[in-house]
C-alpha positions in Angstrom: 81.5 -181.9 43.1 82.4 -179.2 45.7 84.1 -176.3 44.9 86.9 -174.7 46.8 84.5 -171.5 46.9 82.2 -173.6 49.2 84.6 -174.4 52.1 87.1 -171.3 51.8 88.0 -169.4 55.1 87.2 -166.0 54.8 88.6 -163.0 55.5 92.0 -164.4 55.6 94.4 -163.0 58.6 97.6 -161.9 56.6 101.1 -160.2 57.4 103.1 -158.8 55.1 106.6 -159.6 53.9 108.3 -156.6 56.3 107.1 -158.5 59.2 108.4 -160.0 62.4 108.5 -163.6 62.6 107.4 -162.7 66.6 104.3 -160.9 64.9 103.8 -163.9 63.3 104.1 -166.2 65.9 101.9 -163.9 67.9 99.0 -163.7 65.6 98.7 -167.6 65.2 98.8 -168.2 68.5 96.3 -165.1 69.5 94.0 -166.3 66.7 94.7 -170.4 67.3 95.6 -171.0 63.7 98.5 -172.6 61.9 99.2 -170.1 58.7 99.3 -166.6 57.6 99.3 -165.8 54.3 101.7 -163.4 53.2 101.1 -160.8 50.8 102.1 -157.7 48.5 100.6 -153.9 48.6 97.8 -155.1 46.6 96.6 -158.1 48.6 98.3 -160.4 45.9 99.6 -163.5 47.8 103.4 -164.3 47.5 103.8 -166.6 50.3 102.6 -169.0 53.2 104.2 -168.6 56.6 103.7 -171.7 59.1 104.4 -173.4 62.2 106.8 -175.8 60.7 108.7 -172.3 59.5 108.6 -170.8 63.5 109.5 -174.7 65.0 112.2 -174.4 62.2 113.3 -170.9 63.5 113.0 -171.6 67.0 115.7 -174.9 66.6 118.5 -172.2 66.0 117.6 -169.1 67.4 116.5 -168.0 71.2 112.9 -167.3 71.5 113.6 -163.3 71.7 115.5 -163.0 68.4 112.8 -164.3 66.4 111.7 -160.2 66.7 114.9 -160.2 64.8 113.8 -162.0 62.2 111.8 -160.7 59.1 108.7 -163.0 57.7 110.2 -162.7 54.4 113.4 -163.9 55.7 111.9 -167.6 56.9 108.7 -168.1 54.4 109.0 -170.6 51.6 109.8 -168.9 48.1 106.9 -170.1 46.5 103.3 -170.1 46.6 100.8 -172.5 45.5 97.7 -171.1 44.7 94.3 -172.2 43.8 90.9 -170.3 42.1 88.1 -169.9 44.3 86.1 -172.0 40.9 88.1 -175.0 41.4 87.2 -178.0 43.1 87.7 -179.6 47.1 89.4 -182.7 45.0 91.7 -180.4 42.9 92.4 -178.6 46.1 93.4 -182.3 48.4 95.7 -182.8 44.9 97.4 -179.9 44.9 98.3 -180.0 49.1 99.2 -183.4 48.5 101.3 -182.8 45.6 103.1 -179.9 47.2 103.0 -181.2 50.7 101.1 -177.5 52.2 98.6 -178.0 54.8 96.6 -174.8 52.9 96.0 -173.2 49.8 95.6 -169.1 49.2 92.2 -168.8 47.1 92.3 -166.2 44.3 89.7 -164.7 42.0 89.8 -163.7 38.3 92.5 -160.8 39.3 95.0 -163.0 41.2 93.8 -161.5 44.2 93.7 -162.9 47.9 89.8 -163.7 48.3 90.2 -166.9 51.2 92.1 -169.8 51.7 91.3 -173.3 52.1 93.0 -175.5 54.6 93.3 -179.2 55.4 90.7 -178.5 58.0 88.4 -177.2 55.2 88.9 -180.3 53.0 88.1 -182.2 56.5 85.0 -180.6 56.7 83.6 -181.5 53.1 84.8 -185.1 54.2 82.7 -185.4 56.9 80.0 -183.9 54.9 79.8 -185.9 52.1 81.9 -189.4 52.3 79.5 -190.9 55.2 79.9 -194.9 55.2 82.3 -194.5 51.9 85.1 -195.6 53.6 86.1 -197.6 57.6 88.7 -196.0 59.4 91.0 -199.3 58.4 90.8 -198.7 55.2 92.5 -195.4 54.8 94.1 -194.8 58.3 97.9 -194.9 58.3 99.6 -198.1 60.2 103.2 -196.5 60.6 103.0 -194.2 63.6 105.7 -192.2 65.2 105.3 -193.4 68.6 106.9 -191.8 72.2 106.8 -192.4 75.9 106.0 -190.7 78.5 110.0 -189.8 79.6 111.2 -189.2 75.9 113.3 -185.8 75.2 112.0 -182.6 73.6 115.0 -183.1 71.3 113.8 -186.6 70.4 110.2 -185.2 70.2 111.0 -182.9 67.6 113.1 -185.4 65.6 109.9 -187.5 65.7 107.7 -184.6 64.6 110.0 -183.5 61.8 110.2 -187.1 60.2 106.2 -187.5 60.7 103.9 -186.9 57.3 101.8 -185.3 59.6 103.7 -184.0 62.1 102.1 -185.9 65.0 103.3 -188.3 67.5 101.4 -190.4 70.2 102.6 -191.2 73.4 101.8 -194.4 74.8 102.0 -196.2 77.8 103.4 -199.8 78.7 100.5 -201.6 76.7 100.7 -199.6 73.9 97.4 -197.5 74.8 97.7 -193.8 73.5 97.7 -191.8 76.5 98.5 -188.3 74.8 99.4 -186.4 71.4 102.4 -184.0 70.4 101.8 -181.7 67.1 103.8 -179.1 65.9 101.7 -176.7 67.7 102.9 -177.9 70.8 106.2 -177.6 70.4 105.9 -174.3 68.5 104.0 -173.0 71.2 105.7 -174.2 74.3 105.3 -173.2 77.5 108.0 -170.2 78.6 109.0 -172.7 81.6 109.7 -175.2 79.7 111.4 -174.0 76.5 114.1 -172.3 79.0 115.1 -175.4 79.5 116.1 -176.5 75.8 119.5 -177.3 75.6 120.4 -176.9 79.3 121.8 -179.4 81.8 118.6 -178.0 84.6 118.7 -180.2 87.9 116.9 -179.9 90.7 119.1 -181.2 94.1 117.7 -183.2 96.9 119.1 -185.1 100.2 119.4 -188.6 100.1 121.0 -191.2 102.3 124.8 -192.2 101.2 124.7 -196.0 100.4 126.9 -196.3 103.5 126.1 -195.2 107.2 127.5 -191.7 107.0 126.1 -188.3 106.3 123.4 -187.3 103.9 124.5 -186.8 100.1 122.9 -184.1 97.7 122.3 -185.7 94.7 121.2 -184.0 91.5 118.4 -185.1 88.9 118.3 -183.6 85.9 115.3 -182.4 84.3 114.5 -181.4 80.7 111.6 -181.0 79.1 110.1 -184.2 78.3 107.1 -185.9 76.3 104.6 -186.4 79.1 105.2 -181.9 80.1 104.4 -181.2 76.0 101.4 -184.1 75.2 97.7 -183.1 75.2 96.6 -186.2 77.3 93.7 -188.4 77.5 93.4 -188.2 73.4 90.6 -188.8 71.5 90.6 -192.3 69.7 88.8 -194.1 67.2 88.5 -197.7 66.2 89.5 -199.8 63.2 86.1 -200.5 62.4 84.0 -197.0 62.5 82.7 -194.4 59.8 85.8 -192.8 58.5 83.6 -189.0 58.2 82.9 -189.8 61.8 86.7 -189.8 62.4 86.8 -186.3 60.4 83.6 -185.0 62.0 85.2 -185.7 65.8 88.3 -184.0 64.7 86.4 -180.8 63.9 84.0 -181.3 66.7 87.0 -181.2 69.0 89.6 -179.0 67.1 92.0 -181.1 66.6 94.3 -182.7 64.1 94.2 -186.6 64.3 93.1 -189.8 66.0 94.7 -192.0 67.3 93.1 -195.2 65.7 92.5 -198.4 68.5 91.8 -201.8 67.7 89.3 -204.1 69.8 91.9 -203.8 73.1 92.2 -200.7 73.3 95.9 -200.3 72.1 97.6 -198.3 69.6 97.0 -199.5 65.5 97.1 -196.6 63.5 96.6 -192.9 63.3 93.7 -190.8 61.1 95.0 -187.7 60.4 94.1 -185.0 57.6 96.5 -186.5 54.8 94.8 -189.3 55.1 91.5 -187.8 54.8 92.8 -185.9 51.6 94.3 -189.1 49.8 91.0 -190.0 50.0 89.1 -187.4 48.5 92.3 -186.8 45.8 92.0 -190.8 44.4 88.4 -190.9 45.5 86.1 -193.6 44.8 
């Protein structure tokens, strides 16, 4: 069996507890990743800071006061850790147990040596459960499912009652036609965010129903789920490799699939919990 020492990140990029949440923000967005670890004066971990944690920030606080806000102040009180000895399976338990999406690696001293991720995990998947399992058989049948004019307000409802944080938008057949994560709400567009919470209109003319004068009429516009989704998502069907599922989410960086039956229209979604169940209950 694989051991966490064999699919580890390392170096790890860390802050430290004195922190900005901006800094934070900054750092995962600069270096496209989804966690810091945080730690002490001697590289001992004491906490995991995440996008959930800015998204959670961001839902009650203007974008500029998160420089305001210490990393200490919005991590999670504790840490789960793992040693770098332990194995992939052990690892998929513990982030399933403790619902984390990554794991701070330790050696012998306690002290920070890597961390392992759900993409990690994926990527032992892929490597070693080819043709164990079909994407049916451990894909997820419950989606959270948007259209193209939704809210951001609903979006992020959707994304905070999601396992995995995801949510596919579909069009009128029910054929996935983009993806919303946490990443793209956390890291929204500056245009777009400033319009959170605000009654924004554009005004145009328009003929008056009667045969009078022009009237300016006023649409409002928000920030809505076609503006946030990554379109033209990758899919997978029912009935292929699931490690090829985990291998195309690596190839192309991203997070899950949204799974397709024989039409072409929405059935399920393959994300990384799923791909974890698998390897924690294995075969």
């Amino acid at each position: 069996m694989a051991q966490v020492s064999d699919y580890m990140s390392s170096p790890v990029y860390v802050v430290r507890p004195e922190d900005s949440l901006a800094y934070a923000r900054n750092l995962m967005l600069s270096k496209e990743i989804s966690r810091l670890v945080v730690v002490d004066k001697e590289m001992r971990p004491i906490g995991i800071i995440t996008i959930t944690d800015i998204i959670s920030a961001l839902s009650s606080r203007e974008e500029s006061d998160l420089y305001q806000v210490l990393v200490r102040e919005a991590m999670p009180k504790e840490v789960v850790i793992i040693e770098e000895n332990k194995t992939v399976r052990t690892a998929a338990y513990l982030m399933l147990k403790h619902k984390v999406g990554g794991l701070p690696v330790v050696d012998e001293k306690g002290l920070l040596v890597g961390i392992i991720t759900r993409t990690d995990v994926l990527r032992a998947f892929a490597e070693r459960y080819q043709n164990m399992y079909k994407v049916k058989e451990i894909s997820r049948k419950e989606v959270s499912v948007a259209r193209r004019g939704h809210s951001l307000s609903y979006i992020i409802k959707l994304i905070n009652a999601d396992p995995a944080g995801k949510v596919v938008v579909v069009d009128e057949l029910m054929r996935p036609i983009g993806v919303i994560t946490k990443r793209d709400v956390a890291f929204i567009k500056p245009e777009v965010a400033a319009r959170k919470g605000k009654e924004s209109y554009r005004k145009y003319k328009a003929e008056a129903p009667t045969k009078a004068e022009a009237t300016v009429t006023r649409i409002y516009v928000v920030p809505v789920a076609e503006e946030l989704m990554t379109p033209n998502p990758v899919t997978i069907g029912e009935e292929e490799d699931a490690a090829e599922g985990a291998r195309r989410m690596l190839e192309r960086g991203i997070g899950c699939l949204p799974v397709v039956d024989g039409e072409g229209k929405l059935s399920g979604i393959l994300t990384k919990i799923e791909v974890l169940t698998a390897i924690a209950l294995g075969k």
